[in-house]
C-alpha positions as CSV (number, residue, x, y, z in Angstrom):
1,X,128.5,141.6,92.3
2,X,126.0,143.7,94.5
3,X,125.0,146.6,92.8
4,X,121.6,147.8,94.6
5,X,120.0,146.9,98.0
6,X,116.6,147.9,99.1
7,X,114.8,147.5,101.9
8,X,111.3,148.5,103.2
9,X,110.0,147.8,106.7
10,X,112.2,145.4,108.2
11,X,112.9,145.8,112.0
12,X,113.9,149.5,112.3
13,X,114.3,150.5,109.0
14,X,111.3,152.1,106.7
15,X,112.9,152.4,104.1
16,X,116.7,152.1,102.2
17,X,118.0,152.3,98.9
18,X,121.9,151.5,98.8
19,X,123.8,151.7,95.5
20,X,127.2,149.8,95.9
21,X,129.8,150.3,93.8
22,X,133.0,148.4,92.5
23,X,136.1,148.1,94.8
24,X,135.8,148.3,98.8
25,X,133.1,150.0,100.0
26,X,133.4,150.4,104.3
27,X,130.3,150.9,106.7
28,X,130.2,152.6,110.0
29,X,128.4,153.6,112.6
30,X,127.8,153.6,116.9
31,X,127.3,150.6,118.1
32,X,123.3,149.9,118.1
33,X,123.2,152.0,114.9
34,X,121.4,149.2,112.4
35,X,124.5,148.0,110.6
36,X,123.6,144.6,112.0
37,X,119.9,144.9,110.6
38,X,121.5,145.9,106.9
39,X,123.2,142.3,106.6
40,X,120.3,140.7,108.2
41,X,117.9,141.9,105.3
42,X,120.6,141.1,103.2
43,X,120.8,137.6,104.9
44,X,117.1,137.3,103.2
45,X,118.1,137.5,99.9
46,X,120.6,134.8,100.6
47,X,118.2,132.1,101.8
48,X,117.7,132.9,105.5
49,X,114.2,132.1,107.0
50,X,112.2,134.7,107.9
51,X,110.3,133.6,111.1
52,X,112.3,136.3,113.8
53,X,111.8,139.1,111.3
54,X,110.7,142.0,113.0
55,X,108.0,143.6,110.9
56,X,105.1,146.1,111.0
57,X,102.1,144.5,112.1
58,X,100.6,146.4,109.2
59,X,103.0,146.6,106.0
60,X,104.6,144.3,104.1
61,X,108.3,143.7,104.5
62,X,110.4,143.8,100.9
63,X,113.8,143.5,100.6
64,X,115.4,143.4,96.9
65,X,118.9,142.9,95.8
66,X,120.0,143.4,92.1
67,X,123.4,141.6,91.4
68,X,125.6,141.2,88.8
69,X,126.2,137.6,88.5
70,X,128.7,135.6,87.9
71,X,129.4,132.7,85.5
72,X,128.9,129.9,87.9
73,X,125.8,131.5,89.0
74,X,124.3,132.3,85.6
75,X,124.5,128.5,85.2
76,X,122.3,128.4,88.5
77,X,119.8,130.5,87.0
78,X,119.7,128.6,84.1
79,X,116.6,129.5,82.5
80,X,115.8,132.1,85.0
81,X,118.9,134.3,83.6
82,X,118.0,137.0,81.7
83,X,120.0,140.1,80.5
84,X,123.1,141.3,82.6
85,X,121.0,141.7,86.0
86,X,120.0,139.7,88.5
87,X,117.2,140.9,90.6
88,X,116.7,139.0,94.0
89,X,113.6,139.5,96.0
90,X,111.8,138.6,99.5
91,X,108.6,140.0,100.7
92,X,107.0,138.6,104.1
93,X,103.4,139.8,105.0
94,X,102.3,141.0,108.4
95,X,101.2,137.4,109.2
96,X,105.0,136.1,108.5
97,X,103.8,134.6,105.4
98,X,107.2,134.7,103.1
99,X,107.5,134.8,99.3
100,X,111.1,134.5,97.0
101,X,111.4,135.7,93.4
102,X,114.1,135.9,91.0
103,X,113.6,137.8,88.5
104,X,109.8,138.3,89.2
105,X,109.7,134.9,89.0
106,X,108.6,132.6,92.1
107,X,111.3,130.0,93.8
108,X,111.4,128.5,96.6
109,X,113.9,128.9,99.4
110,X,115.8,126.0,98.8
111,X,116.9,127.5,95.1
112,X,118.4,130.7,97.4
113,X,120.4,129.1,99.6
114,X,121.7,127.3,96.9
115,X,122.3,130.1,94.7
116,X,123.6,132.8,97.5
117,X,127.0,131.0,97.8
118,X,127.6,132.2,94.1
119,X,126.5,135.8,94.9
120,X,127.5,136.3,97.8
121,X,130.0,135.6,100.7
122,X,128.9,136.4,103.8
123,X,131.5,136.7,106.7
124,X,129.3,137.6,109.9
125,X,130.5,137.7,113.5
126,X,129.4,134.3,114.0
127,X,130.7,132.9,110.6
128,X,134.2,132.0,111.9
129,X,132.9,129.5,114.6
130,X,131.6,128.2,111.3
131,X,134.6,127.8,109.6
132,X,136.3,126.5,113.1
133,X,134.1,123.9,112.3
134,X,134.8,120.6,110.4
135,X,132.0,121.7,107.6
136,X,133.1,125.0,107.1
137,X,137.0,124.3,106.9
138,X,136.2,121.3,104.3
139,X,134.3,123.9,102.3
140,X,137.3,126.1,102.0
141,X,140.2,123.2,101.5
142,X,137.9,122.3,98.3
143,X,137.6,125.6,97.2
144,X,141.5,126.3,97.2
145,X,141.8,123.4,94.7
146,X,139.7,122.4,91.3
147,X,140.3,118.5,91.7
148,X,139.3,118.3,94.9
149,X,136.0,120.4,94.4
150,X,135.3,117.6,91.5
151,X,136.0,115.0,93.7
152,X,134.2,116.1,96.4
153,X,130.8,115.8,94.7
154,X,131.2,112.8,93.4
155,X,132.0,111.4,96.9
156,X,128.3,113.6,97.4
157,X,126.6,111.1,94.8
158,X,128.1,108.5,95.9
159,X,127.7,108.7,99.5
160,X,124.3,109.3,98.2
161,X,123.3,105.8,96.9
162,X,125.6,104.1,99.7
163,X,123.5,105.8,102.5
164,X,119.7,104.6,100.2
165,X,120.8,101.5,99.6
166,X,121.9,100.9,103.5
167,X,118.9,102.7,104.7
168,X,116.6,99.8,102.5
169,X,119.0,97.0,103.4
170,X,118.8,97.9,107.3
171,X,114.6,98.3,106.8
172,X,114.3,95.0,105.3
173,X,116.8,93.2,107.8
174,X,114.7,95.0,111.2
175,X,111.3,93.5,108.6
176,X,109.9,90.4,110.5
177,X,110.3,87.8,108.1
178,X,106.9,85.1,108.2
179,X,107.0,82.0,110.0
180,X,106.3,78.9,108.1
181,X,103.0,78.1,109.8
182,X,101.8,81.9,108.9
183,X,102.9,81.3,105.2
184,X,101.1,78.0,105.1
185,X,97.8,79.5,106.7
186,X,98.5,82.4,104.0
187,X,98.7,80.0,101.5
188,X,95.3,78.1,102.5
189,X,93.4,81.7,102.9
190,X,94.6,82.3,98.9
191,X,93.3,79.2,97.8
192,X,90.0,79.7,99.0
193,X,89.7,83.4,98.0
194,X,91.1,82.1,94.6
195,X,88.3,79.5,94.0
196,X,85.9,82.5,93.1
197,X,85.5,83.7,90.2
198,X,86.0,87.8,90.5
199,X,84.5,87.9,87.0
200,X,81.3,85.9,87.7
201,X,78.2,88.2,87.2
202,X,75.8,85.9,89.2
203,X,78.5,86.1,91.7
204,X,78.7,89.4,91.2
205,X,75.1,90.4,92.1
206,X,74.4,87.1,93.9
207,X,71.6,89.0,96.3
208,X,69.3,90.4,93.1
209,X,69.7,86.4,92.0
210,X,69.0,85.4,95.4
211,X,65.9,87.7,95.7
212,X,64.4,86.4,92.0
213,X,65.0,82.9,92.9
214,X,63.5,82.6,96.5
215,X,60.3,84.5,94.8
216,X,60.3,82.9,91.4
217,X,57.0,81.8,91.8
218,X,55.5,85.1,93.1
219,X,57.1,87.4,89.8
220,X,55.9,84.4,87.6
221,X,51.9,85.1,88.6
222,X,52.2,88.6,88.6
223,X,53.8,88.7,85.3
224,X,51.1,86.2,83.8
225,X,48.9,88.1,85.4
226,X,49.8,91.5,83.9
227,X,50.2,90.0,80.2
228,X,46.4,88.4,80.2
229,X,44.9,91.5,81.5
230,X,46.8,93.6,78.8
231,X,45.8,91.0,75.6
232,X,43.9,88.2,76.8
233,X,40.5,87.1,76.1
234,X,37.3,88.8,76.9
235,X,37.7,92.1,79.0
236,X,41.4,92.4,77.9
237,X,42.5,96.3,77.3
238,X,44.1,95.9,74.1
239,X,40.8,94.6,72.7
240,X,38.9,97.2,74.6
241,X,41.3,99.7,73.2
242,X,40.9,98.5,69.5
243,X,37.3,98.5,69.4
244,X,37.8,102.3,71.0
245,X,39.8,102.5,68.1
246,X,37.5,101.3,65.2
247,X,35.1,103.6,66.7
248,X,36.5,106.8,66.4
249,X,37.5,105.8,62.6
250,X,34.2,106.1,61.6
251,X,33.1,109.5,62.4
252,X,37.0,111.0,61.7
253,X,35.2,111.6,58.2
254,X,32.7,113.7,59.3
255,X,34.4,114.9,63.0
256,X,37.8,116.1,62.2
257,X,39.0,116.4,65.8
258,X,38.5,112.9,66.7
259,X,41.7,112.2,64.7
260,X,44.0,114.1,67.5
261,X,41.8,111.7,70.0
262,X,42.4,108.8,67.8
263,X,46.1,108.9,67.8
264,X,46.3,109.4,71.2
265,X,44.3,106.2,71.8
266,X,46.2,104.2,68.8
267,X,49.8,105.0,70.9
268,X,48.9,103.9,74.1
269,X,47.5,100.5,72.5
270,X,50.6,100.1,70.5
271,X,52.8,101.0,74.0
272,X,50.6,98.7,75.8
273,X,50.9,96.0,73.1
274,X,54.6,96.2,74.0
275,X,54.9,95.9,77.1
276,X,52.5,92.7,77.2
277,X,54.5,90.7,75.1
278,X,57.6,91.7,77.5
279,X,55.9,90.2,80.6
280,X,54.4,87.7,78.7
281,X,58.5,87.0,77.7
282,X,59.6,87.6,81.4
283,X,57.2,85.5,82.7
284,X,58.8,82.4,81.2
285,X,62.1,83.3,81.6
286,X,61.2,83.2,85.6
287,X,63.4,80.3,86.6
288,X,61.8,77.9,89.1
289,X,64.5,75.9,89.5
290,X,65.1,74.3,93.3
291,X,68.7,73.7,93.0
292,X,69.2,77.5,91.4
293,X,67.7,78.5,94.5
294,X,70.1,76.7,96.7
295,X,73.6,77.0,94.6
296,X,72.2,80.9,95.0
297,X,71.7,80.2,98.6
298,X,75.4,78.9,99.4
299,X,77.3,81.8,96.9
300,X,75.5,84.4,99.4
301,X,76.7,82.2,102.6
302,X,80.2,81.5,101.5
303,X,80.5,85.6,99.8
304,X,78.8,87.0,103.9
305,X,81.4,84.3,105.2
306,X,84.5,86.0,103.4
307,X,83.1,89.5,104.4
308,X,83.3,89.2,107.6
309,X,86.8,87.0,107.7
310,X,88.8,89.6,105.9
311,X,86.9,92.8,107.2
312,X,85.9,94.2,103.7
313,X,83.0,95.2,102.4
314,X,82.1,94.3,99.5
315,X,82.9,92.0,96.5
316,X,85.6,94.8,95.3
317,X,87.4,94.6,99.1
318,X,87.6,90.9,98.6
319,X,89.5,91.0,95.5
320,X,91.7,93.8,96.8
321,X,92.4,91.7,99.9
322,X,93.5,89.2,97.3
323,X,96.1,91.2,95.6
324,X,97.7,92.0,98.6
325,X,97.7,88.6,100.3
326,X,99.5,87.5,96.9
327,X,102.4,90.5,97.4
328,X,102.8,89.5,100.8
329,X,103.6,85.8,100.4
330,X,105.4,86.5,97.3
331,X,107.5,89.2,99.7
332,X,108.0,86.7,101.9
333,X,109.2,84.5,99.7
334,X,111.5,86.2,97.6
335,X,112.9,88.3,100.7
336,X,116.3,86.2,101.4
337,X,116.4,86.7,97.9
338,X,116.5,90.4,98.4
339,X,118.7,90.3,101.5
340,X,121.4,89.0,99.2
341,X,120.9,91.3,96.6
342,X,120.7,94.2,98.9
343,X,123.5,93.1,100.8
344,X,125.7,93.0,97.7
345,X,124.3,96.6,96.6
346,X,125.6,98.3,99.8
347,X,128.8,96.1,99.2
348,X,129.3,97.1,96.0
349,X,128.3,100.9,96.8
350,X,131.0,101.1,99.6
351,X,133.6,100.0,98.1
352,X,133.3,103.0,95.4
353,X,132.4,105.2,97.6
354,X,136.2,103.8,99.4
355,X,137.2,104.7,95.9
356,X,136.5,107.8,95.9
357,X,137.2,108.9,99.6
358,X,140.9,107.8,99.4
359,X,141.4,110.0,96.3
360,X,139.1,112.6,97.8
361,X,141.3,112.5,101.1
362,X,144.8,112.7,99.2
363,X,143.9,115.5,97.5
364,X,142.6,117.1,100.0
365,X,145.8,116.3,101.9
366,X,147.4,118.6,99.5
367,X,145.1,121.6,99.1
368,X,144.9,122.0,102.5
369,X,148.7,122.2,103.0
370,X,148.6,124.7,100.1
371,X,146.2,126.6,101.6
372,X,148.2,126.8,105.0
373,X,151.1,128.1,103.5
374,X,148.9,130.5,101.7
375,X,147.3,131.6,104.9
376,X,150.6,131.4,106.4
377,X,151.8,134.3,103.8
378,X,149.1,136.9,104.7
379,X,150.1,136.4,108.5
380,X,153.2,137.4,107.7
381,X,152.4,140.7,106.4
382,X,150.0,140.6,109.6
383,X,152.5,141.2,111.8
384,X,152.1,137.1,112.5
385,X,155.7,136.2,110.7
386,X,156.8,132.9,112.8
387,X,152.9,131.8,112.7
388,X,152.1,128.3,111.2
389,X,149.0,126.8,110.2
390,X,147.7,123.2,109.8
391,X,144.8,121.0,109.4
392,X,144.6,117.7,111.6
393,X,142.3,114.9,110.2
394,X,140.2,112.9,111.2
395,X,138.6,109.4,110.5
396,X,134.8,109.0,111.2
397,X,133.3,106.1,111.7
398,X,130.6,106.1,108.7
399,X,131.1,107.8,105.9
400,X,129.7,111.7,105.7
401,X,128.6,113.8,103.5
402,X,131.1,116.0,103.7
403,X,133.7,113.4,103.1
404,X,135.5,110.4,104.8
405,X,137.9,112.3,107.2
406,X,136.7,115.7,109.5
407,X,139.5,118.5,109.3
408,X,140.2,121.1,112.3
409,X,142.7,124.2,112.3
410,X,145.7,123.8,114.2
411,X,147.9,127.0,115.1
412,X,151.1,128.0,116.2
413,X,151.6,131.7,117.0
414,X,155.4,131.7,118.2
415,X,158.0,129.6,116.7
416,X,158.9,126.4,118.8
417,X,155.3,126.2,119.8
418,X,153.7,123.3,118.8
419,X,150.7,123.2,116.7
420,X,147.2,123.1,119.1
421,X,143.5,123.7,117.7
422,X,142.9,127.4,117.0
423,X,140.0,128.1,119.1
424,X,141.8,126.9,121.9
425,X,145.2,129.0,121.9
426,X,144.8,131.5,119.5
427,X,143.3,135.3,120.9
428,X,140.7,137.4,119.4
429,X,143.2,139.7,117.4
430,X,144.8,136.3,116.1
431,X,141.7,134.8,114.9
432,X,140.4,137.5,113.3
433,X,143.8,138.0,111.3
434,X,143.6,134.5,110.3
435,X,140.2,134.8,109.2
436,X,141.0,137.4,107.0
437,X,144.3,135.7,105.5
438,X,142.0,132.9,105.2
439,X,139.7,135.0,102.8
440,X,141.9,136.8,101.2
441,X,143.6,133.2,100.0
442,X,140.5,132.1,98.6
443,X,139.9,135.2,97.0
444,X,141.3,133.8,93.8
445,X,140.1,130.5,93.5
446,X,136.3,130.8,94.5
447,X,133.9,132.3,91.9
448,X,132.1,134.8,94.1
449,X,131.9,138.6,92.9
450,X,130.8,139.9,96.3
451,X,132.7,139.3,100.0
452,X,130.8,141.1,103.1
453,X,133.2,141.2,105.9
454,X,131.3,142.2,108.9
455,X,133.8,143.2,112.1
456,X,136.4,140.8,110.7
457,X,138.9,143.6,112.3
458,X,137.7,142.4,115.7
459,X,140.6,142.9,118.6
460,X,142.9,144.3,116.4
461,X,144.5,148.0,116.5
462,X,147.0,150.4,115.8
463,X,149.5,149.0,112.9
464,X,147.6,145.6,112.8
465,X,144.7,147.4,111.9
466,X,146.7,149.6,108.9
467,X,147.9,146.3,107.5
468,X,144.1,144.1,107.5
469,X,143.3,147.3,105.2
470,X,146.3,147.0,103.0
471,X,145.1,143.4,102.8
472,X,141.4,143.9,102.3
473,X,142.6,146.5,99.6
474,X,144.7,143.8,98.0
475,X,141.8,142.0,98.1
476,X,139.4,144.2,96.5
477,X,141.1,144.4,93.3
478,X,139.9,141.0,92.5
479,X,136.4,141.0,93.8
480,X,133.8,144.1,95.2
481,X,134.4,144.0,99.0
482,X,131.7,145.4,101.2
483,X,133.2,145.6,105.2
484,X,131.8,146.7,108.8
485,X,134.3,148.4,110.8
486,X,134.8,150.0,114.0
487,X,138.5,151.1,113.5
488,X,139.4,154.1,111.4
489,X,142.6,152.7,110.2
490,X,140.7,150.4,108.1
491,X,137.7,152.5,107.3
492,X,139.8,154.9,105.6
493,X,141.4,153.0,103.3
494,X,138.0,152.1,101.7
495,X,137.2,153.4,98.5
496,X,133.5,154.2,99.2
497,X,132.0,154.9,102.4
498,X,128.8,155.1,104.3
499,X,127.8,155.8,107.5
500,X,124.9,154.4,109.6
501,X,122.7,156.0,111.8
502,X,119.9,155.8,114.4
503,X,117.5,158.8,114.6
504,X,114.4,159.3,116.1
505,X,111.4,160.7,114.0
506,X,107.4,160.8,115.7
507,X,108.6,159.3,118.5
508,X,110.1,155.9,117.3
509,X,113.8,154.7,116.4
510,X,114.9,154.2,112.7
511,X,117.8,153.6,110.9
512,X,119.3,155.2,107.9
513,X,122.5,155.3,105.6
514,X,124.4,157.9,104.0
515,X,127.1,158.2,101.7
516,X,130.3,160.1,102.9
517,X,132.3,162.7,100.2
518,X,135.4,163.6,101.2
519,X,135.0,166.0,104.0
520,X,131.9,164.1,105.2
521,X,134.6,160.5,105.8
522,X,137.1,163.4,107.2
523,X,134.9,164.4,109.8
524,X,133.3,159.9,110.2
525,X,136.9,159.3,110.6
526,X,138.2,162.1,113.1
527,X,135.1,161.0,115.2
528,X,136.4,157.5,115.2
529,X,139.4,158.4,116.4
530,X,138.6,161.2,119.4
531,X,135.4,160.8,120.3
532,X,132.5,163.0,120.3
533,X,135.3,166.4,120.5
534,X,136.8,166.0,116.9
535,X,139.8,168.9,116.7
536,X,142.3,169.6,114.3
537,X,144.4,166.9,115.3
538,X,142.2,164.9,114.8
539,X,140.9,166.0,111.1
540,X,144.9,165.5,110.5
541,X,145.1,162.3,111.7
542,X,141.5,161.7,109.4
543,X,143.5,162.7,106.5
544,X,146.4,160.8,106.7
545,X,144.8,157.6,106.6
546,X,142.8,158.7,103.8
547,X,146.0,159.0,102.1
């Protein structure tokens, strides 16, 4: 349950702490007064997006709710559970940027909305067109009954893989399937992208072969060339190096600083040395062979040749290009293949997903039946006796996820008055007493703590209004029940109250709340019921429906 709400800079509020307590706690206020912008924050906390927040353009909007929560939701929270509270926050920057936390841990706002339902149940002026609707009413019918909740989610999973496997079945049938004479040309473009060797070094790095071949001759002299000047005969300057070198070994014994020179001298004949004999052994390994030169030759025509058919570019692109030519004719030819299997899939997928449905539907059948006489009891007391409730189904023509059959709420007000969709016949006074009966019959079969009613006593009055707070009263012993109201019959009944406020403070509007003791609700009350000029009467009357 809801046991703290604060909120700081949202649209006219600066700041709010509300404390809720057990039982039924009642809001009021003029018209205009915020009340509206309270469950709006609140609506934060439960997963609403934040993009028409009205902010500062300066301060950071937070709004935090600590709960109490409830079995089903602790599983939610799973790891995210910790001690008996459950703190809830939003905060949405200047810019509109919007962060959620649980527990002062990030989530995103897809783990809210799905956790809200279990905290929460939020009855806002709109929310019965919701539950007018097919959705909405579904929801309920599975909520009044355990087996049909079950059932429910598995049609969910199923309908689930019926809907994947359809959606790749109906991509693969609208898939152009290749003609014969594109496979065969398919075919011939493999083979001759096949007949090279992706491996081949010399293919591989055909243009450095190319370039050594075409000038064999050239890097043949010049390495001959190199290795006779470094250790041939006559002026060669490893000899001229070694005689440097016997040289300085004579006077080393009497000049002890030619030995640094000495060694310096010895390296570089010893590093020369080297490198002679390496282009003396490069030199012959210069190939000079003609038909090298031409195999070369013909490997760099065919490899440019590919390059520029397939639009890749480089050796890498054409063996890529390879690879996928080889998926697409093997796609090709194993698609009737997968057409079949597909096909069977989706078959086989429907037909539990049938399964399922039919049960789904028959217990549904029965819940909602339940239900109406459920709802049909509250009316009673509602001053509705000879109402009747039903629920007409109805087949769609592909399966939903909500279930194979849509549901709509048929109502009777008078006896011998046939049953007609609610928000057809049915006035405002009557709807909202059959919202309300609706609520109060799922009171004891859904696992939320906390039920907001906001206005639910819409176009009702006088005794009416004295019985939807008997019934909200009723309600309230089984779960905390937070309400809006305009009429003092039902505001009085509450067992905590709180009245909001508009004032103006520098110039600009904000809102506030306040807690009402005794007298405070006394004087709330005899306001709501005479107007600005509250007399004795009045304070009477206040009283009395304190009672």
């Amino acid at each position: 349950m809801l046991r703290r709400l604060t909120i700081r800079n949202y649209a006219l509020i600066d700041h709010i702490e509300w404390h809720c307590e057990d039982g039924w706690t009642v809001l009021t206020g003029e018209t205009g007064s915020g009340k509206s912008i309270l469950l709006g924050a609140l609506g934060l906390i439960l997963g609403d997006r934040a993009e028409s927040v009205s902010t500062p353009p300066t301060e950071k909007c937070i709004v935090e709710a600590e709960f109490i929560p409830s079995p089903a939701a602790q599983d939610v929270l799973g790891a995210l559970h910790e001690g008996e509270h459950c703190i809830v926050r939003r905060s949405i920057a200047p810019g509109g940027r919007s962060r959620a936390y649980v527990n002062d841990e990030p989530v995103k706002l897809q783990f809210l909305k799905g956790l809200a339902p279990l905290l929460v149940d939020l009855h806002g002026q709109q929310d019965g067109q919701r539950l007018h609707a097919s959705d909405g009413l579904l929801h309920a019918i599975d909520g009044f009954s355990t087996e049909a909740k079950s059932l429910a989610q598995e049609w969910r999973e199923h309908h689930s893989i019926w809907a994947r496997t359809q959606r790749e079945l109906d991509a693969l049938t609208h898939q152009d399937s290749l003609p014969d004479a594109d496979a065969d040309y398919l075919r011939f473009q493999l083979e001759e992208l096949e007949a090279i060797d992706f491996n081949d070094p010399e293919l591989r790095n055909v243009d450095a072969r190319l370039d050594s071949l075409a000038h064999a001759q050239e890097i043949g002299q010049a390495l001959g060339s190199t290795s006779s000047a470094l250790q041939g005969e006559g002026q060669d300057v490893i000899g001229r190096l070694r005689s440097i070198e016997q040289m300085l070994e004579k006077i080393t014994p009497v000049y002890s600083k030619a030995n640094a020179l000495l060694e310096r001298i010895r390296s570089c004949r010893i590093e020369l040395d080297d490198a002679a004999q390496e282009a003396e052994q490069q030199a012959e390994s210069v190939d000079l062979d003609p038909a090298a030169l031409s195999k070369a030759e013909a490997d760099k025509d065919r490899i440019n040749r590919l390059l520029e058919k397939h639009r890749v570019a480089d050796f890498d692109g054409l063996s890529e290009r390879l690879e996928a030519m080889r998926t697409q004719l093997l796609d090709a030819q194993h698609r009737a293949q997968k057409l079949t299997d597909l096909q069977g899939a989706v078959k086989t997928a429907r037909h539990t997903l049938d399964q399922t449905g039919s049960a789904l539907h028959r217990c549904r059948q029965e819940a909602g039946d339940s239900l109406s006489k459920a709802i049909e009891g509250h009316l009673q007391h509602l001053k509705l006796s000879s109402a009747k409730i039903g629920f007409e189904w109805t087949g769609t023509s592909a399966p939903e996820a909500s279930g194979p059959y849509r549901v709509s709420m048929s109502f009777a007000a008078n006896p011998g008055q046939p049953l007609q969709p609610l928000t057809k016949v049915a006035s405002g006074g009557e709807r909202s007493r059959v919202m309300l009966s609706l609520k109060a019959a799922l009171t004891a079969h859904l696992e939320v703590p906390t039920l907001i009613l906001d206005e639910i006593d819409a176009g009702v009055s006088g005794d009416v209004a004295a019985r939807m707070a008997d019934l909200i009263a009723s309600i309230s012993k089984a779960a905390q029940v937070i309400t809006i109201s305009h009429l003092p019959q039902v505001a009085g009944k509450a067992d905590h109250h709180f009245r909001v406020f508009k004032e103006t403070r520098d110039g600009k509007a904000h809102t506030a709340l306040v807690p009402l003791d005794q007298e405070a609700r006394v004087e709330e009350l005899a306001a709501m019921l005479s107007g600005e000029t509250i007399g004795d009467t009045a304070r009477a009357q206040a009283r009395s429906l304190m009672a």
